[in-house]
Structure formats: structure tokens, C-alpha cells
N, C-alpha and C positions, 0 to 999 in steps of 0.2 A: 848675106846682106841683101836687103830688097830695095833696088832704086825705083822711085816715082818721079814721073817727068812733072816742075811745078812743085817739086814737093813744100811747102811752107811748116810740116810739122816731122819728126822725127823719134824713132820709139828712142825711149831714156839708154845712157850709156852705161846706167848703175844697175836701173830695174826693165825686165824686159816686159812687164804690166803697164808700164807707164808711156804714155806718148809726151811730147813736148813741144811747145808752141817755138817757133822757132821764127817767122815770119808774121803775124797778124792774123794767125788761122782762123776760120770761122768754125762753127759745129760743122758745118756740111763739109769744110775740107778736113776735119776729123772723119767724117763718114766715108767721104770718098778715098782716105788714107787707111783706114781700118777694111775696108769691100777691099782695097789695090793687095792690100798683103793677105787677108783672105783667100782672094783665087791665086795668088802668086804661091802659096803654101799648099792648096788643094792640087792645083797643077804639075805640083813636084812629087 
């Protein structure tokens, strides 16, 4: 599990392709949600 601090979006609990709005996301807190689990996965 990846936690983000602020998170407002969530990857889906069905499909791991899918993100889900969860809060009022914007695109860019899709981007900054997609970059936060990017280096959280490179880093491991």
C-alpha cells in the first residue's frame, strides 16, 4: 500500500490501472498522485 499525505484520489480496489476520484481531484492532483507512487515503486 502507498500512502500520500492530502491524498484526494485512490488507485481502484477492483483494477490496479484505474485511479479514483475520491475527494474533488484535479488533473494535477492526478499527476502529483501518479509522480508520489512512481518514485515510491522506484525506491523499493
Amino acid at each position: 500500500m502507498i500512502k500520500v499525505v492530502g491524498v484526494v484520489a485512490e488507485v481502484s480496489k477492483k483494477h490496479a490501472g484505474f485511479i479514483v476520484n475520491v475527494d474533488h481531484a484535479t488533473s494535477t492532483d492526478y499527476l502529483d498522485f501518479i509522480r508520489s507512487m512512481q518514485e515510491t515503486v522506484k525506491n523499493k
